[in-house]
C-alpha positions as CSV (number, residue, x, y, z in Angstrom):
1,X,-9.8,8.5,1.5
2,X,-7.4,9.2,-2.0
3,X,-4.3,8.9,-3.4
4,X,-2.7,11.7,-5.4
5,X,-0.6,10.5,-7.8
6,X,2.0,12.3,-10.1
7,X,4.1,11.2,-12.7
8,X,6.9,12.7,-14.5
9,X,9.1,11.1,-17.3
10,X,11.7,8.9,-15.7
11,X,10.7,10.4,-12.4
12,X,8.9,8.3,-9.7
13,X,6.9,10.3,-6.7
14,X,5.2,8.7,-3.9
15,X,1.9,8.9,-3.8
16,X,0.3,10.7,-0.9
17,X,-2.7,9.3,1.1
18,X,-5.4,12.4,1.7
19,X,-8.1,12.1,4.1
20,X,-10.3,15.0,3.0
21,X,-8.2,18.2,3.8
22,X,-6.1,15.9,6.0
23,X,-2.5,14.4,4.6
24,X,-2.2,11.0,6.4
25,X,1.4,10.0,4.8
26,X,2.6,8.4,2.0
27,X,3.0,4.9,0.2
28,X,5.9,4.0,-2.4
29,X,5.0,1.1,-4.9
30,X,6.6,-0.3,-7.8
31,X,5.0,-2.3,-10.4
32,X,6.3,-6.1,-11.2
33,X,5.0,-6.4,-14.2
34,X,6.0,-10.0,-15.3
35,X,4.7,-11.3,-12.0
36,X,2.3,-9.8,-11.8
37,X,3.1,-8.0,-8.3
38,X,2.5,-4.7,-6.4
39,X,5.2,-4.1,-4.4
40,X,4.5,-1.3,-1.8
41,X,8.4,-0.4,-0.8
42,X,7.3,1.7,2.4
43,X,4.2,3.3,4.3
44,X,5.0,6.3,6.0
45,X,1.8,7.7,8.4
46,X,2.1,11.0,9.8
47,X,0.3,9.6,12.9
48,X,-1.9,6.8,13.9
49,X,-4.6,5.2,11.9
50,X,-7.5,3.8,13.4
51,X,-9.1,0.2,12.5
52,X,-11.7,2.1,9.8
53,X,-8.8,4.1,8.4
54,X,-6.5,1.0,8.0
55,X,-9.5,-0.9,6.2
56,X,-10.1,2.0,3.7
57,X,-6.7,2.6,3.5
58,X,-6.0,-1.1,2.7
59,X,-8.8,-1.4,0.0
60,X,-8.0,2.0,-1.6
61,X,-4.6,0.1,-2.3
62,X,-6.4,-3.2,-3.2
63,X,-8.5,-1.1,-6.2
64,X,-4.7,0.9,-7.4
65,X,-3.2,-3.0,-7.7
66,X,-6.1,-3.9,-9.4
67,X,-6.3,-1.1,-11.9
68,X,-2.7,-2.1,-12.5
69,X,-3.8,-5.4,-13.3
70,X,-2.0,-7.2,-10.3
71,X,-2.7,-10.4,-8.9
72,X,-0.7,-9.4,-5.7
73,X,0.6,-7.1,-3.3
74,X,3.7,-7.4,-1.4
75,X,4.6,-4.7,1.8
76,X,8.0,-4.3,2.4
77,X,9.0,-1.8,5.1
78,X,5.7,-1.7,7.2
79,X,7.3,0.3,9.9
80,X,3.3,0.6,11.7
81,X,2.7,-2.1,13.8
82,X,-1.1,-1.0,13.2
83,X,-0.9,-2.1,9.4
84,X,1.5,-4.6,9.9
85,X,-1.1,-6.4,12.2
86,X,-4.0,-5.7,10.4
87,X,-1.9,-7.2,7.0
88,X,-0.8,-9.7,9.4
89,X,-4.4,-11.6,9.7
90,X,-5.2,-11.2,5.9
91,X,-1.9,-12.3,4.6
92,X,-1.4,-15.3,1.7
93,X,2.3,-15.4,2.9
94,X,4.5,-13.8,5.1
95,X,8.2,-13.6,5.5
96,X,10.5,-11.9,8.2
97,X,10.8,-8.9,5.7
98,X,7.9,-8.9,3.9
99,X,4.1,-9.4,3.8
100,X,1.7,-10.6,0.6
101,X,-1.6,-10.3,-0.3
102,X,-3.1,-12.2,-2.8
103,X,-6.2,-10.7,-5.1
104,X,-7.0,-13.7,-6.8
């Protein structure tokens, strides 16, 4: 599993999530820089991931926070009750809008 990622001057893109010839969806993150925070905004799936496609999923966005030098991710907008139950048992905090993950 990949992300393809494009960036434009003063243009942001979502990045797509590619499963070999196969595009699953797409996540929209922001960088808080002074906190040191991921935020993914929204996770859009084009169908239904399984358990193994979650976890990859899940650790290909742990190693793009971390090569942003993050110390967290925060999911707004988790409109899969897959990944919002598989976030759900690995959260740091939750709230009624959002869910974090802490990398340290």
């Amino acid at each position: 599993m990949k992300f393809e990622y494009f960036r434009k001057k003063k243009m942001r893109w979502q990045i797509s999530i590619l499963c070999n010839t196969d595009f699953l969806g797409f996540i929209d993150p922001e960088m808080d820089g002074p906190r040191k925070t991921m935020i993914v905004k929204e996770v859009v799936f084009n169908r239904d991931l399984n358990e193994d496609e979650l976890f990859k999923l899940f650790y290909r966005i742990v190693d793009f926070a971390k090569f942003h030098k993050t110390d967290k991710i925060k999911f707004w907008k988790l409109q899969s009750e897959n990944l919002y139950s598989y976030l759900k048992n690995i959260s740091s905090e939750e709230t009624d809008e959002t869910i974090t993950i802490d990398l340290t």
